[in-house]
C-alpha positions, 0 to 999 in steps of 0.5 A: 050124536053124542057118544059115551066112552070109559075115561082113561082113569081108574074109575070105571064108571067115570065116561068121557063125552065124544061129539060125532059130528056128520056135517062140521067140515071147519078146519078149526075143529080139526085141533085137538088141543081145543076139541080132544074129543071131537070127531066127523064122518067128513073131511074137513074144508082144508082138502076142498081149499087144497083141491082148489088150488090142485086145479089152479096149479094145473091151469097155470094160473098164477093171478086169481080173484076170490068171492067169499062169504061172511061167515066162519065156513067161507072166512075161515076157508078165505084163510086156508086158501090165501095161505096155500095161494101163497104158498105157491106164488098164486097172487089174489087180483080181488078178494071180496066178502059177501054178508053172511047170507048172500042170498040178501044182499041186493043187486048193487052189492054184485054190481060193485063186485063186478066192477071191481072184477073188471079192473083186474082183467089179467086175472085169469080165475074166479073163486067161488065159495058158494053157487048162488053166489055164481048165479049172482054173479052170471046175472050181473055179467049179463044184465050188464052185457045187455045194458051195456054197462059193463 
Protein backbone atom coordinates (compact mmCIF):
# COMPACT_ATOMS: atom_id res chain seq x y z
CA UNK A 1 0.00 0.00 0.00
CA UNK A 2 1.30 3.18 -1.02
CA UNK A 3 0.64 6.59 0.70
CA UNK A 4 0.74 9.92 -0.42
CA UNK A 5 1.91 12.63 2.35
CA UNK A 6 2.94 16.57 1.68
CA UNK A 7 6.78 17.11 1.60
CA UNK A 8 8.30 19.22 4.22
CA UNK A 9 9.29 21.92 1.52
CA UNK A 10 7.49 24.94 0.51
CA UNK A 11 6.03 23.67 -2.23
CA UNK A 12 2.73 22.29 -1.58
CA UNK A 13 1.94 20.21 -4.46
CA UNK A 14 5.38 18.60 -3.92
CA UNK A 15 3.99 14.65 -2.06
CA UNK A 16 6.80 12.40 -0.70
CA UNK A 17 5.81 8.47 -0.97
CA UNK A 18 5.14 6.30 2.34
CA UNK A 19 5.36 2.36 1.77
CA UNK A 20 3.02 0.78 4.29
CA UNK A 21 4.00 -2.44 4.61
CA UNK A 22 1.64 -5.39 6.28
CA UNK A 23 3.82 -8.58 6.02
CA UNK A 24 7.70 -7.12 6.01
CA UNK A 25 9.12 -8.30 9.58
CA UNK A 26 13.12 -8.09 8.16
CA UNK A 27 14.81 -6.03 10.68
CA UNK A 28 16.88 -4.58 7.53
CA UNK A 29 14.15 -2.47 6.98
CA UNK A 30 13.78 -1.14 10.50
CA UNK A 31 16.82 1.60 9.09
CA UNK A 32 15.70 4.49 8.65
CA UNK A 33 18.61 5.63 7.06
CA UNK A 34 18.13 3.47 4.08
CA UNK A 35 14.07 2.95 4.14
CA UNK A 36 12.97 6.72 5.65
CA UNK A 37 9.82 6.41 4.31
CA UNK A 38 8.82 2.91 5.19
CA UNK A 39 6.50 1.75 7.82
CA UNK A 40 4.74 -1.90 8.78
CA UNK A 41 1.72 -2.83 10.76
CA UNK A 42 3.97 -5.79 12.11
CA UNK A 43 6.65 -5.99 14.35
CA UNK A 44 9.91 -6.58 13.03
CA UNK A 45 11.60 -10.34 13.24
CA UNK A 46 14.19 -8.91 15.88
CA UNK A 47 11.18 -9.16 18.88
CA UNK A 48 10.56 -12.96 17.48
CA UNK A 49 14.77 -13.69 17.98
CA UNK A 50 14.55 -11.62 21.17
CA UNK A 51 11.79 -13.94 22.54
CA UNK A 52 13.46 -16.88 21.49
CA UNK A 53 16.22 -16.30 23.38
CA UNK A 54 13.54 -14.88 26.28
CA UNK A 55 12.89 -18.77 26.48
CA UNK A 56 16.40 -20.09 26.13
CA UNK A 57 17.25 -17.79 29.57
CA UNK A 58 14.39 -19.20 31.11
CA UNK A 59 15.19 -22.83 30.44
CA UNK A 60 18.79 -22.38 31.52
CA UNK A 61 20.18 -23.47 28.30
CA UNK A 62 23.65 -22.17 27.94
CA UNK A 63 24.43 -24.86 24.38
CA UNK A 64 21.73 -24.64 21.51
CA UNK A 65 21.85 -26.03 17.74
CA UNK A 66 20.06 -23.79 15.00
CA UNK A 67 18.23 -24.88 11.65
CA UNK A 68 17.86 -22.19 9.42
CA UNK A 69 16.83 -21.26 6.00
CA UNK A 70 18.59 -19.80 3.01
CA UNK A 71 16.94 -16.78 2.67
CA UNK A 72 17.08 -13.03 3.66
CA UNK A 73 14.03 -13.74 6.64
CA UNK A 74 15.90 -16.99 8.12
CA UNK A 75 19.87 -15.54 7.17
CA UNK A 76 19.08 -12.21 8.37
CA UNK A 77 17.01 -13.64 11.83
CA UNK A 78 20.45 -16.34 11.96
CA UNK A 79 22.28 -13.23 12.64
CA UNK A 80 20.16 -11.25 15.03
CA UNK A 81 19.92 -14.40 17.21
CA UNK A 82 23.78 -15.62 17.22
CA UNK A 83 24.35 -12.02 18.39
CA UNK A 84 22.02 -11.88 21.20
CA UNK A 85 23.10 -15.95 22.05
CA UNK A 86 26.25 -14.37 22.56
CA UNK A 87 25.29 -11.63 24.26
CA UNK A 88 24.16 -13.84 26.85
CA UNK A 89 26.88 -16.35 26.81
CA UNK A 90 24.68 -18.86 24.90
CA UNK A 91 27.18 -21.35 22.78
CA UNK A 92 25.74 -22.49 19.01
CA UNK A 93 26.62 -26.43 19.42
CA UNK A 94 25.45 -26.62 15.24
CA UNK A 95 24.29 -23.99 13.08
CA UNK A 96 22.87 -25.10 9.78
CA UNK A 97 21.32 -23.69 6.64
CA UNK A 98 18.78 -25.18 4.80
CA UNK A 99 18.14 -24.23 0.65
CA UNK A 100 16.17 -21.57 0.53
CA UNK A 101 12.77 -23.61 -0.09
CA UNK A 102 13.21 -26.29 2.47
CA UNK A 103 10.66 -28.05 1.51
CA UNK A 104 12.96 -29.20 -1.81
CA UNK A 105 15.57 -30.62 -0.35
CA UNK A 106 15.45 -34.50 -0.23
CA UNK A 107 15.69 -36.81 2.38
CA UNK A 108 19.62 -36.90 2.50
CA UNK A 109 20.00 -33.20 3.20
CA UNK A 110 18.07 -33.95 6.78
CA UNK A 111 19.98 -37.20 7.34
CA UNK A 112 23.25 -35.17 7.11
CA UNK A 113 21.49 -32.82 9.70
CA UNK A 114 20.55 -35.10 11.88
CA UNK A 115 23.90 -36.76 12.12
CA UNK A 116 25.61 -33.91 12.72
CA UNK A 117 23.06 -33.04 15.51
CA UNK A 118 23.75 -36.36 17.25
CA UNK A 119 27.41 -35.51 17.86
CA UNK A 120 26.63 -32.72 19.78
CA UNK A 121 24.59 -34.31 22.35
CA UNK A 122 25.11 -32.07 25.40
CA UNK A 123 23.17 -29.52 23.26
CA UNK A 124 20.05 -29.03 25.09
CA UNK A 125 17.75 -27.08 22.55
CA UNK A 126 16.90 -27.12 18.79
CA UNK A 127 16.09 -23.86 17.17
CA UNK A 128 13.77 -23.86 14.34
CA UNK A 129 13.00 -21.32 12.01
CA UNK A 130 10.29 -22.54 10.00
CA UNK A 131 7.84 -25.65 10.98
CA UNK A 132 8.27 -27.81 7.99
CA UNK A 133 11.57 -27.77 8.76
CA UNK A 134 10.37 -29.56 12.36
CA UNK A 135 8.43 -31.87 10.46
CA UNK A 136 11.42 -32.98 8.60
CA UNK A 137 13.35 -33.27 11.14
CA UNK A 138 10.74 -35.58 13.26
CA UNK A 139 10.69 -37.85 10.47
CA UNK A 140 14.21 -38.26 10.06
CA UNK A 141 14.49 -38.87 13.89
CA UNK A 142 11.82 -41.69 13.59
CA UNK A 143 12.75 -43.43 10.34
CA UNK A 144 16.07 -43.43 11.83
CA UNK A 145 14.97 -44.80 15.34
CA UNK A 146 13.02 -47.58 13.31
CA UNK A 147 15.99 -48.26 11.13
CA UNK A 148 18.01 -48.12 13.94
CA UNK A 149 20.26 -46.02 12.34
CA UNK A 150 20.56 -43.49 14.39
Amino acid sequence: MKVFIPANSGNKHRLERCLVSFFSTSPELSNKQRFEYFTRTIPSDHYQVKAMVDIILLLKWSYVSILYEESNYGIKAFEVLEDLLAEHNICIAIKEKLVKDSGVADESAYDVIVAKLLTKPRARGLLIQREAMLERINNEILRGVKTKSY
